[in-house]
Short mmCIF file of the C-alpha atoms (twelve columns), coordinates in Angstrom:
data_MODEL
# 
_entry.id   MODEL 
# 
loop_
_atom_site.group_PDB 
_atom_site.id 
_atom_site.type_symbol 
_atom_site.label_atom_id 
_atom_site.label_alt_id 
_atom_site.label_comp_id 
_atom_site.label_asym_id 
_atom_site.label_seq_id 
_atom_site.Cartn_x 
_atom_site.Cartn_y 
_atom_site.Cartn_z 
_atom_site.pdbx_PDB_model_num 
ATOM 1   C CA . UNK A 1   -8.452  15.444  -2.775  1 
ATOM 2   C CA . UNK A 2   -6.805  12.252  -3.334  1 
ATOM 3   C CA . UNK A 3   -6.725  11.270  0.453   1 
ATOM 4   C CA . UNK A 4   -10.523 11.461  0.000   1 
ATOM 5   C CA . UNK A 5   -10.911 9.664   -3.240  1 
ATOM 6   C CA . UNK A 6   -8.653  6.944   -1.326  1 
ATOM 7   C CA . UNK A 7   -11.153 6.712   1.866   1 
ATOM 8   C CA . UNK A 8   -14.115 6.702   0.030   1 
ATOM 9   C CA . UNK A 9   -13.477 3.727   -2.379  1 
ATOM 10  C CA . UNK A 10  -11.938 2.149   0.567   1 
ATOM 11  C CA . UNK A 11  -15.653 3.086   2.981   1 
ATOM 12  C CA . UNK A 12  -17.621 2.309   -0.103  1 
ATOM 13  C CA . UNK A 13  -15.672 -1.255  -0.957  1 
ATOM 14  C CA . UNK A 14  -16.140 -2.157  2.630   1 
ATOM 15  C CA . UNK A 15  -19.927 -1.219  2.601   1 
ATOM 16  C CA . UNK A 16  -20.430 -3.200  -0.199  1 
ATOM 17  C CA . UNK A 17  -18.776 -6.165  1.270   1 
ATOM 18  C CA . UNK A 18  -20.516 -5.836  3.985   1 
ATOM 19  C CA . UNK A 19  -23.781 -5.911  2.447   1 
ATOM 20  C CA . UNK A 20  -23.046 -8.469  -0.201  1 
ATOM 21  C CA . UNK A 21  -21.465 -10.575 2.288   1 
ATOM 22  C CA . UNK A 22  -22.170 -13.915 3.764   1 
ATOM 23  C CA . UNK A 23  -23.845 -14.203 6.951   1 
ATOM 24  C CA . UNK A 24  -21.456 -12.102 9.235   1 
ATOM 25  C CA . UNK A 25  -20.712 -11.734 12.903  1 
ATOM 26  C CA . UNK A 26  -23.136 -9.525  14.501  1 
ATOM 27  C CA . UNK A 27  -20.651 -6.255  15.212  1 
ATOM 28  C CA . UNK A 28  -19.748 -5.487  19.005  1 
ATOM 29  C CA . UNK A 29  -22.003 -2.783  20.794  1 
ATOM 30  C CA . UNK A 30  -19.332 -2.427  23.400  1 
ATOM 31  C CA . UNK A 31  -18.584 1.720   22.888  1 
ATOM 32  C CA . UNK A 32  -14.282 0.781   23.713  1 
ATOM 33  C CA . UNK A 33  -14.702 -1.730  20.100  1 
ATOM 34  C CA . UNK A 34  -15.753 1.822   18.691  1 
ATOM 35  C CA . UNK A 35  -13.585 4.237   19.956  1 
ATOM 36  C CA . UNK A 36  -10.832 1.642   19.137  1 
ATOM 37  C CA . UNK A 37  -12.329 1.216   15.462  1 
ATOM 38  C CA . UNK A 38  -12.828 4.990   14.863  1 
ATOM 39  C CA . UNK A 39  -8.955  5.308   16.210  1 
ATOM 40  C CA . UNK A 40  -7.588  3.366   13.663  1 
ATOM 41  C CA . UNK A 41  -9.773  4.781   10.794  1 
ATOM 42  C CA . UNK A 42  -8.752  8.278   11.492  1 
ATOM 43  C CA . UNK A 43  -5.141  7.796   12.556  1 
ATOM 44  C CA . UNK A 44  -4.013  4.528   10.751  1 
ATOM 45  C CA . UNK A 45  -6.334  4.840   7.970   1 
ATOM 46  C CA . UNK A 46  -7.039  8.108   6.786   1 
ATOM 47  C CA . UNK A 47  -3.305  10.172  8.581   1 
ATOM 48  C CA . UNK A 48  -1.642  7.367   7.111   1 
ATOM 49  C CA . UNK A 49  -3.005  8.175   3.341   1 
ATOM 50  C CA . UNK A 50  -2.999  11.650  3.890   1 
ATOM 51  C CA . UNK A 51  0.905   11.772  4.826   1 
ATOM 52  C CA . UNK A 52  1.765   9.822   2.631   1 
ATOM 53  C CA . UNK A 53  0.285   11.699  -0.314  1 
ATOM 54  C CA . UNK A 54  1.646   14.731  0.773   1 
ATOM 55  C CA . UNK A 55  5.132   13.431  0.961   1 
ATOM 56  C CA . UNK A 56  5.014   11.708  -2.224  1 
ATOM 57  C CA . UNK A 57  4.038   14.733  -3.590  1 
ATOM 58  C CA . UNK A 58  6.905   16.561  -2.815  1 
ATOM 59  C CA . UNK A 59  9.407   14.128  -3.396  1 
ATOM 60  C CA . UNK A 60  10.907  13.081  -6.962  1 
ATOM 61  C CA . UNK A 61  9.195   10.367  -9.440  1 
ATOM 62  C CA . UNK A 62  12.182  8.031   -8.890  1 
ATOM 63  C CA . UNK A 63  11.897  8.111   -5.697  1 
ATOM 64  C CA . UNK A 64  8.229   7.726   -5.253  1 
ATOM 65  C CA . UNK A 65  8.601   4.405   -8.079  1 
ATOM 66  C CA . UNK A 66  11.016  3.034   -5.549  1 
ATOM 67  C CA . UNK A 67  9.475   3.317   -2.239  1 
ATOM 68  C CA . UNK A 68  6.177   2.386   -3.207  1 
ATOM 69  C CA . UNK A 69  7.598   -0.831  -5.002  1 
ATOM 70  C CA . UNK A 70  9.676   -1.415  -1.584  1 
ATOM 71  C CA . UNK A 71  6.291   -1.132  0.550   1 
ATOM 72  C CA . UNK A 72  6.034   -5.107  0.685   1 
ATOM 73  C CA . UNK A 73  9.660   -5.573  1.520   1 
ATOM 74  C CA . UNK A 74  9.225   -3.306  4.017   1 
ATOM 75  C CA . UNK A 75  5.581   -4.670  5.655   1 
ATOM 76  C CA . UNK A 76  7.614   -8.180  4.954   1 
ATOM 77  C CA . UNK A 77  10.796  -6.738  7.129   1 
ATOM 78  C CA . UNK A 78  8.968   -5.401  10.209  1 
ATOM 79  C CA . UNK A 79  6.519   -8.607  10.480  1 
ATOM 80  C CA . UNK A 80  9.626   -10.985 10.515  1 
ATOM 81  C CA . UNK A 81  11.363  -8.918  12.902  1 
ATOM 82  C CA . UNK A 82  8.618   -7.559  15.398  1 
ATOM 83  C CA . UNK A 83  5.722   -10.249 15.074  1 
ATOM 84  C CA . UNK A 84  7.781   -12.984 14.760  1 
ATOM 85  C CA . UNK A 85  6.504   -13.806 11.551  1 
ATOM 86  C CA . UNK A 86  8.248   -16.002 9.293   1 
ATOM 87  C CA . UNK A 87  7.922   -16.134 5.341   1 
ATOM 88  C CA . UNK A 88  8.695   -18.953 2.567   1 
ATOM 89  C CA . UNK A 89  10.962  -18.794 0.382   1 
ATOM 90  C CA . UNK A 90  8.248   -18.214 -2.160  1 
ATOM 91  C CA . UNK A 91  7.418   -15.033 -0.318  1 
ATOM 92  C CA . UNK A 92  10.919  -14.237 -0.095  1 
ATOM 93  C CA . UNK A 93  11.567  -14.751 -3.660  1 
ATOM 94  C CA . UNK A 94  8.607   -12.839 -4.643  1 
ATOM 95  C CA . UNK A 95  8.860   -10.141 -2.816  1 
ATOM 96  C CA . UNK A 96  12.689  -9.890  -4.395  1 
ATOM 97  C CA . UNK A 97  11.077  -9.398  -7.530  1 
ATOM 98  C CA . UNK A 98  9.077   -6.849  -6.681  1 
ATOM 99  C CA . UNK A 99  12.022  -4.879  -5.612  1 
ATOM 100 C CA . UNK A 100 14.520  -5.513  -8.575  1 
ATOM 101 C CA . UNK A 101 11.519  -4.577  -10.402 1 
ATOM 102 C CA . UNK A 102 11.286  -1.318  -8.575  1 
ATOM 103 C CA . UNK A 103 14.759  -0.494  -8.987  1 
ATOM 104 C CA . UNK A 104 14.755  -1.198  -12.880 1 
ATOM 105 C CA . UNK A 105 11.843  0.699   -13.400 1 
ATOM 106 C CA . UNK A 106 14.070  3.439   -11.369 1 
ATOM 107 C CA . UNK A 107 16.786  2.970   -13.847 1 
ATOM 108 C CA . UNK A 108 17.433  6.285   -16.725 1 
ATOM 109 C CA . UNK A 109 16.889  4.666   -20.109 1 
ATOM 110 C CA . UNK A 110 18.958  5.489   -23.297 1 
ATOM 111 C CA . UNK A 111 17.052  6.073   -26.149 1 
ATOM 112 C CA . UNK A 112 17.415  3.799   -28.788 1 
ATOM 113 C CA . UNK A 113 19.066  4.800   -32.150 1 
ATOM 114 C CA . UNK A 114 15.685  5.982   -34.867 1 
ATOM 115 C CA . UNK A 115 15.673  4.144   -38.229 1 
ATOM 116 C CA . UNK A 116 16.878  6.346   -41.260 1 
ATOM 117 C CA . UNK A 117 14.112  6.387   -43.567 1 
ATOM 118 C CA . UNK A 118 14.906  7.007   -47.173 1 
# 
């Protein structure tokens, strides 16, 4: 259910785009620009969302908290080492945060001590 909650907004956000756009590119008629678009929609798009909610399901909230906060580093990772792609050290730095923030969000609190009231 959630893998289709996910594609819809995502189909309806694009639609709406589309439609509210500026004056866009007329789209391709060739059928291989299809195929290749209805490829990645149902593969990278929609088998992408779907394993991933099922394994998220079945894995602890900890761990969930921390790989979905490492998801940029990650993305960040495999661009600079298989694209060639080279980030700032803004982008460096920021995506640092994101996981240090992960990781303390990851981290068991102890409960502070309750006030006595009299």
């Amino acid at each position: 259910a959630l893998t289709a909650v996910q594609t819809g907004v995502v189909g309806l956000a694009c639609l709406l785009l589309f439609a509210l756009g500026p004056g866009l590119a007329p789209l391709p008629l060739q059928p291989g620009f299809w195929f290749a678009t209805g490829y990645l929609v149902l593969f990278c798009t929609l088998g992408a969302f779907l394993a991933q909610n099922y394994a998220l399901g079945r894995a602890s909230a900890t761990r969930v908290a921390l790989l979905m906060g490492a998801e940029p580093l990650f993305g960040a990772l495999f661009a600079s080492f298989w694209l060639d792609e080279r980030l700032g050290l803004w982008g460096w730095l920021g995506g640092l945060l994101i996981v240090i923030a992960s990781l303390w969000g990851t981290l068991p609190r102890r409960d502070l001590p309750r006030p006595v009231q009299a």
